[in-house]
Phi, psi and omega in degrees: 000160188190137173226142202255126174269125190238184203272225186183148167232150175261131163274108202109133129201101163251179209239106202268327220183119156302123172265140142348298187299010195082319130018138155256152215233047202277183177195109148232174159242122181273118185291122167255169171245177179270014164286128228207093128350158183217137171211143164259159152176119186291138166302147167261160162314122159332134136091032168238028132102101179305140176217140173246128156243193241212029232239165188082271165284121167306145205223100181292073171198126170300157175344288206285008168259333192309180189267310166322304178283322179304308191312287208316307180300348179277330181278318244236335175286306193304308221246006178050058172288149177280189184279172204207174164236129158232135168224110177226145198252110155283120174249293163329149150271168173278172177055037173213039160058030209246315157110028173334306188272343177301323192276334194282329173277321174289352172292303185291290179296001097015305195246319164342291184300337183268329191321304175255032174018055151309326190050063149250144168297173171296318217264342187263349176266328178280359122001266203293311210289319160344312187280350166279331202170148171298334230224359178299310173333314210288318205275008178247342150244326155082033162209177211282141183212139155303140170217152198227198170068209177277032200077001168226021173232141208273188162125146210319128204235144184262097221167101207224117166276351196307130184081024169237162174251133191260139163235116152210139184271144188232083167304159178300006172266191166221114205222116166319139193303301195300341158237027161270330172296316191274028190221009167274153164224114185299150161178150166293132222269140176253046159203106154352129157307302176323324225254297177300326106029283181313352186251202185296105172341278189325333203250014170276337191319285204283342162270013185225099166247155165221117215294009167252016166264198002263332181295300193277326200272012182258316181287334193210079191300345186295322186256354132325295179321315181296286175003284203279028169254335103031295208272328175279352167268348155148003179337149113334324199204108159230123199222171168267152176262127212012255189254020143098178007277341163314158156245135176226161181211138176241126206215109198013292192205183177269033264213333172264004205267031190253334133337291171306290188315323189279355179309319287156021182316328182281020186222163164262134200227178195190139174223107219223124137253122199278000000 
């Protein structure tokens, strides 16, 4: 059986608050998109043992740390599952705010639940999936939501991209989650996202921020650099996705995009209709 796990862009992100737990406290909405990983997974041949292999992109993490296996094994202590084959083909890249392995987990546990007819609800895989990542949930109702808490707690956001077009680049770099966090300085945001959200794309540049570029574009000037080259092809919108290293630009209709793909040979790029 098999489902293609796709990625997400954040509209938005502010970093609201430092937690007691070490945890920040944010507010965005995550969007999802059509860039999209494929995973399978199969009951295994008696006495051979569960396994992932690994194939497209390359993916420095052993079996058992990837999310894919952690998903299987969080089912597999509750309901005693038998062993399986995962064969899953990367496509998102990683380290680029994209939520790839996130999507790769709520996927496997997905299919888990139709494979052995678990019967959990959305709300009982989203649950579990939670306990994999903050932001695993979300990939589990897979449609645009406010997430507030640590990214995990959800509602309903009024917000429809349909008939625009995504532009976005993944540079070779990467940034760590844990040190785009230790270089915010939290404070509460003075416009709803939603409240932004609600007017007209073109009118989000000065209002829809996401409070880990003032940091990350001082650490990685490249990716500033994109932005505004993002914005001189005629964007609408541009932004970094969640703590970087993507860049996106959203932009009308397609009339540029075979320019934009070619912006950017050295890099991996995507021209997405949303």
């Amino acid at each position: 059986m098999i489902r293609f796990p796709n990625a997400k862009i954040n509209l938005g992100l502010n970093i609201v608050n430092r937690r007691p737990d070490g945890y920040h406290d944010i507010e965005t909405v995550f969007y999802p998109i059509a860039l999209e990983d494929s995973l399978e997974i199969v009951p295994a041949a008696e006495g051979s043992g569960t396994s992932l292999s690994c194939h497209g992109r390359h993916v420095d993490c052993p079996m058992e740390k990837n999310l894919v296996t952690k998903a299987f094994r969080l089912l597999q202590q509750e309901f005693d599952l038998p062993d399986v084959e995962m064969h899953l083909i990367k496509h998102i890249p990683d380290g680029a705010g994209l939520g790839g392995g996130s999507s790769d987990a709520s996927s496997a546990l997905m299919l888990l639940n139709e494979i052995f007819s678990l019967n959990l609800s959305d709300d009982q895989l989203a649950q579990r999936a939670a306990r994999l990542g903050a932001d695993c949930a979300f990939f589990v109702y897979n449609r645009p939501l406010m997430a507030t808490g640590i990214g995990n707690i959800f509602s309903p956001v009024d917000v429809d991209l349909k008939g625009y077009y995504l532009f976005l680049v993944k540079p070779s770099v990467s940034v760590p989650t844990a040190a785009a966090y230790a270089q915010v300085h939290p404070q509460p945001s003075d416009t709803p996202i939603p409240s932004i959200l609600a007017r007209p794309v073109a009118e989000w540049k000065d209002v829809l921020k996401n409070d880990f570029e003032p940091s990350v574009f001082a650490q990685y000037p490249v990716l500033a650099e994109i932005k505004a080259e993002i914005y001189r092809q005629g964007a609408l919108y541009a932004s970094m996705s969640g703590s970087g290293s993507s860049m996106f630009g959203i932009f009308a209709d397609d009339s540029n995009a075979d320019l934009l793909k070619s912006l950017y040979p050295q890099y991996d790029s995507y021209f997405i209709a949303l």
